[in-house]
C-alpha positions in Angstrom: -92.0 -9.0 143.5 -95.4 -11.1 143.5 -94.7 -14.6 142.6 -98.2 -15.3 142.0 -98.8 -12.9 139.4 -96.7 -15.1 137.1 -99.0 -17.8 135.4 -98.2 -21.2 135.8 -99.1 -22.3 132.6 -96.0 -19.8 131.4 -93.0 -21.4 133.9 -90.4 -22.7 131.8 -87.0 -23.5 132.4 -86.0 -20.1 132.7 -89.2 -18.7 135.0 -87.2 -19.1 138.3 -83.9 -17.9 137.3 -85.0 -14.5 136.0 -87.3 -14.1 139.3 -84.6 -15.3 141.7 -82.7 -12.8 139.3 -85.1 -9.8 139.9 -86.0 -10.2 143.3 -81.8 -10.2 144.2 -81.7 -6.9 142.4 -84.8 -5.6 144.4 -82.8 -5.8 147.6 -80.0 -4.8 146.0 -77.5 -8.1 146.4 -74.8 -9.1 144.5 -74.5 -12.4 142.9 -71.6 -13.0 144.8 -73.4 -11.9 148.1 -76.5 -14.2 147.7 -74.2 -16.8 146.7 -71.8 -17.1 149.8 -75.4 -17.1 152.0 -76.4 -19.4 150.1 -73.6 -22.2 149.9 -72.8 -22.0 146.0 -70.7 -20.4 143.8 -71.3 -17.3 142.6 -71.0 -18.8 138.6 -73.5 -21.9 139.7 -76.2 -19.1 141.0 -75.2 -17.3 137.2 -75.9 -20.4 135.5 -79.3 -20.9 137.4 -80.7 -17.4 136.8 -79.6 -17.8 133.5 -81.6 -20.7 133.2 -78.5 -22.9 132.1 -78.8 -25.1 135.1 -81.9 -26.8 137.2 -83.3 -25.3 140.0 -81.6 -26.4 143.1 -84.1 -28.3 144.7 -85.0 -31.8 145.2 -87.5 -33.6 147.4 -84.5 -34.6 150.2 -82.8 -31.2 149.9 -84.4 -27.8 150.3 -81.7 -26.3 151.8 -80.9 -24.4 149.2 -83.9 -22.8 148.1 -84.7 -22.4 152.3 -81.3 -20.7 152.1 -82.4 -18.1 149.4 -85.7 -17.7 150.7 -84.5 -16.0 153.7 -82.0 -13.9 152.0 -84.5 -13.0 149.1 -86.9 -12.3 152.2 -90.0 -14.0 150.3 -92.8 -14.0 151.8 -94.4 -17.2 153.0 -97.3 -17.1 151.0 -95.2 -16.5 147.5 -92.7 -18.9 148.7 -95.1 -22.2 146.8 -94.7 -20.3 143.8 -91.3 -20.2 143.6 -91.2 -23.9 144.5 -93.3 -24.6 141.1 -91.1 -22.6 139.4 -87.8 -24.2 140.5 -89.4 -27.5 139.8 -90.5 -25.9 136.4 -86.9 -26.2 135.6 -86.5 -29.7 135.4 -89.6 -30.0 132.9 -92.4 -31.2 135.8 -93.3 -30.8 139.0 -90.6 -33.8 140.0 -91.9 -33.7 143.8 -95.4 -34.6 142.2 -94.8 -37.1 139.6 -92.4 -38.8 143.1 -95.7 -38.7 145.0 -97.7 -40.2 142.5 -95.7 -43.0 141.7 -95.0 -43.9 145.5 -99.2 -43.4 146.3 -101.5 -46.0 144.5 -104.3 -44.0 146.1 -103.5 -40.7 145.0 -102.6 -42.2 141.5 -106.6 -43.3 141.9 -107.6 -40.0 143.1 -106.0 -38.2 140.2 -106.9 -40.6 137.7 -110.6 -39.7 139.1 -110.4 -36.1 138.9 -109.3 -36.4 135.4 -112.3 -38.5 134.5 -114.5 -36.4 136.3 -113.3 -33.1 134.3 -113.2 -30.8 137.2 -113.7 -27.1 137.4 -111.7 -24.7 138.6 -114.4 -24.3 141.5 -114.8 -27.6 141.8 -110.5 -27.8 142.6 -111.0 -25.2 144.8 -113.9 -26.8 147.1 -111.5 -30.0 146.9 -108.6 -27.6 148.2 -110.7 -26.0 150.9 -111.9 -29.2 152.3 -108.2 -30.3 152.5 -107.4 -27.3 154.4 -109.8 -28.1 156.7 -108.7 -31.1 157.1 -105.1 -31.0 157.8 -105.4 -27.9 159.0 -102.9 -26.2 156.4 -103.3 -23.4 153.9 -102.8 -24.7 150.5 -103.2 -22.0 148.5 -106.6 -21.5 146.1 -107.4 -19.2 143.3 -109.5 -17.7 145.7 -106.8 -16.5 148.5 -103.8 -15.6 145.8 
């Protein structure tokens, strides 16, 4: 399954269940299966691809979702994707909105960009420059 052909602006609270959902079925797991591997029961992992629970992820604990990326075998540049969508489940980015209220400076930044109405381009040069920077791959419209 591509993650990133699924638009972001369409993650709800059910996006990540009904992946998680259709990528087990790909490789042909059980619930039950991907459960046990993953630490939960196999009615909690129900309830998540269902879309009746959250996500299980949290900025101290991604054990979880580590857990099902293995099993799931996603690849490393889909695996962001799925991370916005399990945080899609609790209605925002949670790791985000934590960052931002911790970071007076990226509160500035942000507050800045906002002002400054910026393209898509324009997000994308600021992501490249990043990149180059930390030396990490953030991923860009341009390398999806």
């Amino acid at each position: 399954m591509d993650f990133s052909s699924i638009g972001a602006e369409t993650y709800n609270k059910y996006t990540f269940g009904k992946c998680i959902r259709q990528q087990r079925e790909e490789k042909q797991l059980s619930l039950r299966k991907v459960a046990l591997a993953i630490g939960v029961s196999a009615a909690y992992l129900s309830d998540i691809e269902k879309g009746n629970r959250y996500a299980p992820i949290s900025k101290n604990n991604l054990v979880i979702i580590n857990k099902l990326f293995k099993i799931l075998d996603i690849p490393e540049d889909q695996k962001q994707f799925v991370i916005d969508m399990a945080y899609a489940t609790h209605g925002c980015h949670k790791d985000i909105v934590d960052y931002l209220s911790e970071e007076e400076k990226a509160r500035k930044f942000m507050r800045n960009a906002i002002d400054a109405q910026l393209s898509d381009t324009d997000w994308d040069e600021l992501i490249e420059q990043l990149n180059a920077k930390t030396n990490r791959k953030i991923l860009t419209d341009h390398n999806n």
